[in-house]
N, C-alpha and C positions, 0 to 999 in steps of 0.2 A: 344816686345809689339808694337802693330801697333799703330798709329794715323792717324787720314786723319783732311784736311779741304776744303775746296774750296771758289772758285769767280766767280763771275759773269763776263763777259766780252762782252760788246754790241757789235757787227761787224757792219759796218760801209757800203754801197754798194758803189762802185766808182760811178756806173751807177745804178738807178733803176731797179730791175729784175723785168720785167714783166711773173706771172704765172697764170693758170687758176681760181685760188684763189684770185687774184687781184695782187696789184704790191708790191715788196718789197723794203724797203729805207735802213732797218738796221735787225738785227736780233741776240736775244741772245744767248750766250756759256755758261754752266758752266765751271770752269775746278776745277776736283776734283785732288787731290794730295794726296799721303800716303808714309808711310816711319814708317820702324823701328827702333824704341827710342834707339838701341843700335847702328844704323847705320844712325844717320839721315841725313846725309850728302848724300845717298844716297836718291833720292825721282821717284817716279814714278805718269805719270801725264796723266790722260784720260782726254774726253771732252765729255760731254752731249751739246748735241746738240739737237733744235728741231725746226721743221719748223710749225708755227701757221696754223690750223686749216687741219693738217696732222697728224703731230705727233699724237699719242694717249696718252703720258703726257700732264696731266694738269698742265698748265702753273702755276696756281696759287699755285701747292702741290709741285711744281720742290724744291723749296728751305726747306719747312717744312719735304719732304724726303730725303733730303741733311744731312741738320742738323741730323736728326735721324740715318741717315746712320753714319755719321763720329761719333757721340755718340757711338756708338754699331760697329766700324768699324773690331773689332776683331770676330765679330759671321759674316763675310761678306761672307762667302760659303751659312748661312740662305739665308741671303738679294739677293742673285744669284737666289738661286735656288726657293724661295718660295715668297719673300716679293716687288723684284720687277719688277712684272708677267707687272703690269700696268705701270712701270716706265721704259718704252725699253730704251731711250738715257740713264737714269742715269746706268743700268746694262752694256749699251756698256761702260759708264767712269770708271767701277769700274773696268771691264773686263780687258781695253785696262792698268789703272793705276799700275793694280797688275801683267801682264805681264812685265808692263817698271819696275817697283821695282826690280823685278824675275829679268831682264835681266842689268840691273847694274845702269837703272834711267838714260839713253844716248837718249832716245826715237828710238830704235832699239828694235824691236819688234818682228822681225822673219830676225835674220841675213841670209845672201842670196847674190847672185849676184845683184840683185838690191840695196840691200843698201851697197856691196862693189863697184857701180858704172858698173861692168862689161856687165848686161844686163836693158835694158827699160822693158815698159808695153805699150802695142799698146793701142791707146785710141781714142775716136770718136771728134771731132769737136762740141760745141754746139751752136746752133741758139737760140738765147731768143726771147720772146716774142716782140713784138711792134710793132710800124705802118709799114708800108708797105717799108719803105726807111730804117728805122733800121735796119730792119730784112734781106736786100738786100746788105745792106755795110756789114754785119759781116758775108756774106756768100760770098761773094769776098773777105774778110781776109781770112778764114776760108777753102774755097774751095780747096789751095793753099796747104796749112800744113796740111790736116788730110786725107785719106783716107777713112775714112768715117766720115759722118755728122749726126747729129740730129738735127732736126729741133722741136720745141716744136710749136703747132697750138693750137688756141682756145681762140686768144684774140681778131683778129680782125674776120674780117667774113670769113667765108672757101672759097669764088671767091674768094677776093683777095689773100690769102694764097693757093688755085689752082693754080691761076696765078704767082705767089712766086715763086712755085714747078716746072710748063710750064717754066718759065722763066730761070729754073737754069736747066733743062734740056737739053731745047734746046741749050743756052750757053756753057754750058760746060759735056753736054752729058749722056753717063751713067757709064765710066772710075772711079767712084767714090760711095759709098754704103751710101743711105740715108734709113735712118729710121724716124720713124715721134713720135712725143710725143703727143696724144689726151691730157693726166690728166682728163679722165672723161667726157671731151666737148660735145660729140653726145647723144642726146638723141633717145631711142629707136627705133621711127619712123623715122629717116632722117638716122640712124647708117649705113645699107646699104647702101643705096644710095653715101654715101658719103667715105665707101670703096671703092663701085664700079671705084669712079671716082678718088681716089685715086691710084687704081691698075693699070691707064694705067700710069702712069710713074716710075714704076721699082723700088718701094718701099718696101724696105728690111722687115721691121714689121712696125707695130706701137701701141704703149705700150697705155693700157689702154682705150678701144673707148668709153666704158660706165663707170658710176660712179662704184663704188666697191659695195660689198652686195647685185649682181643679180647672183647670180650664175647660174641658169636655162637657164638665160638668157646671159649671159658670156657663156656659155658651146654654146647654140646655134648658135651662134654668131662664137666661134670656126670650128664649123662643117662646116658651111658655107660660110666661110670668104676668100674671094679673097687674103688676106696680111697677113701671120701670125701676130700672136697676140703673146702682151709680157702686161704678168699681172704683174703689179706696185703695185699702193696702195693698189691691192687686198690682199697683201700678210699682211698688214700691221694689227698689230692687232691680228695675228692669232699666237698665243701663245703652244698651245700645238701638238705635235707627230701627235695625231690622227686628231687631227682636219685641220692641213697640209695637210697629206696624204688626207683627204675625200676631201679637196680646191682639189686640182689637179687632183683625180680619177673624182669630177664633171664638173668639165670644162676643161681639157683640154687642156691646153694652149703651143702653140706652144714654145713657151720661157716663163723663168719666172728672175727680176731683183731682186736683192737681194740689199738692203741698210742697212748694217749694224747698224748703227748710228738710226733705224728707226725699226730693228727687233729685237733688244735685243744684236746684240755683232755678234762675229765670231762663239760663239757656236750652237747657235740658226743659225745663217744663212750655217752653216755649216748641221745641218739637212735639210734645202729646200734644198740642192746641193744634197743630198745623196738622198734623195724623190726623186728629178725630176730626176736625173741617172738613177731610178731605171723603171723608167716611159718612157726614151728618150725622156725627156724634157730639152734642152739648156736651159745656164743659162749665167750670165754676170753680173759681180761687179758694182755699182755705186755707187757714193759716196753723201750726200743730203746737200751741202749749209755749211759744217761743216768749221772749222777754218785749218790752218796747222796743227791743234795738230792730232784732227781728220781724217784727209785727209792722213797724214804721214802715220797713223797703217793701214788705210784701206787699203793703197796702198803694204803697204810690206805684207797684206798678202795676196790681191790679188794674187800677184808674186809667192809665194810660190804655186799656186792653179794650176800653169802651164798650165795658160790663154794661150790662140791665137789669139784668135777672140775682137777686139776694145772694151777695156772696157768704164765706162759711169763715169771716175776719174774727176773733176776738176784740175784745174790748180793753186789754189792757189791763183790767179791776184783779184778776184773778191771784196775785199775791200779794202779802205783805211789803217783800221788799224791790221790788220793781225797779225800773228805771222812770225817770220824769221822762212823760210822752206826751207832743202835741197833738194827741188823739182824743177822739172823746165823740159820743155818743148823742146826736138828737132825730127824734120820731123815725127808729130804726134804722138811722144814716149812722157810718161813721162820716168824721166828717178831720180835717185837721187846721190848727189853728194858723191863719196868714202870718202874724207877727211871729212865728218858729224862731227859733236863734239856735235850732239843734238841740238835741237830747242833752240833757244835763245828766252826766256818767255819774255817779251815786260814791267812786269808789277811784282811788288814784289808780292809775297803769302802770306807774311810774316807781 
């Protein structure tokens, strides 16, 4: 007989994240936990996660479909499949939770050379948001350890962040693959102009140039766009087979990013990877602001996906109070430690 319960967990930012949404200081986890009354010593532990005014959970139902869910945790194939259509982060915790249970409750989730330590995942550098000197010291860290960068635009004005891009060109060249992150920034009348001027310095894509929900307008945009395009929050929200397949037969999109923690789980983001194959549309894993607990599954099964191309994984570093994670960063690899004994939880369940 299964039980679940869960907690809440605020994370903490070291530094302010600045996003096109405005800036973040902290940001909630749940972590759902389940285990079987005959084995309860064994547990397995996902993490709903969601970033405000993204995510398509509402914040205010996160916990009243918690409670329900862990009430009714043995009819939890329903709750996958049918009940929580609206609830993406809580179906990625239930997903990732009933995998860790299945695999012995270690947080080993798709055993593999990465989490025997033997191979990394090649992963991109990220630039955050800020004034013009932030954004300049964390790409002289940055530029150093990653082979490729991402840079996230749309907080200060696009000259200065031109001049950002000029400046890290000519410094240190084109030896290195920058992609750029709109989140929605341009709006329709300046959208060219400001690829144009983009595409003279050797910009690999850049994800998202208009807000989501133009598709006619997304697809145009494709046809005629100097910088491949990589649809983001496009995808978010889009819930069922047919309605995937029609996002992508209308627009087009040169790449598409898949965030688990944001599209329902690995199953769900495993149909966009089989659509876009099916289309010759690249794709590439990123992970969205989530805790270690989160970041851990995503990462082991990225790996399993037999990635090449720099994925969009965090590092872990990003709060205060975190969970202990066998992750950890060398010459742009994540990479995980062989001797894992699982995630040390920071905080009782119980």
């Amino acid at each position: 007989m299964l039980k679940a319960q869960y907690k809440k967990h605020t994370l903490i930012f070291k530094t302010p994240a600045g996003t096109s949404r405005g800036v973040l200081k902290t940001k909630d986890s749940w972590f759902l936990e389940i285990w079987d009354t005959s084995h309860s010593e064994i547990r397995g532990i996902g993490e709903c996660s969601i970033i405000p005014n993204l995510s398509i959970d509402n914040p205010d139902n996160i916990e009243v479909m918690l409670d329900e869910l862990c009430v009714n945790i043995s009819e939890h194939r329903s709750y996958f499949t049918n009940k929580l259509q609206d609830f993406p982060a809580i179906k990625f915790a239930l997903e990732t939770a009933l995998i860790d249970l299945q695999s012995g409750g270690k947080q080993i989730f798709f055993e593999s050379d990465f989490t025997e330590g033997r191979a990394g995942i090649p992963i991109n550098g990220l630039i955050w948001m800020g004034d013009e000197n932030y954004m300049r010291s964390q790409m002289e860290e940055k530029i150093h350890q990653y082979p490729c960068v991402k840079m996230k635009i749309g907080a200060i004005s696009f000259e200065r962040e031109i001049a950002i891009i000029k400046w890290l060109r000519e410094t240190y060249g084109n030896d290195f693959e920058l992609r750029v992150d709109a989140n929605g920034a341009f709006s329709l009348d300046e959208v060219y102009e400001r690829l144009l001027e983009l595409a003279q310095y050797n910009i690999h894509s850049i994800e998202q140039p208009i807000k989501q929900g133009q598709w006619s307008e997304m697809a145009t945009i494709c046809t005629h766009t100097p910088i491949p395009i990589v649809l983001d929050e496009e995808l978010i929200g889009i819930n069922s087979f047919n309605e995937k397949a029609k996002l992508l037969d209308t627009i087009k999109p040169h790449y598409i990013i898949l965030k688990p923690s944001l599209l329902g789980g690995f199953k769900a983001s495993h149909e966009w990877i089989m659509l876009a194959q099916e289309r010759n549309i690249d794709w590439w894993i990123t992970s969205a602001l989530e805790s270690n607990i989160g970041l851990n599954a995503i990462a082991q099964w990225t790996y399993v996906l037999n990635v090449s191309v720099p994925q969009g994984l965090g590092t872990g570093s990003l709060y205060t109070n975190n969970i202990d994670s066998p992750l950890f960063i060398e010459k742009g690899m994540l990479w995980h430690e062989s001797q894992n004994k699982g995630l040390d939880i920071i905080f009782s369940m119980n």
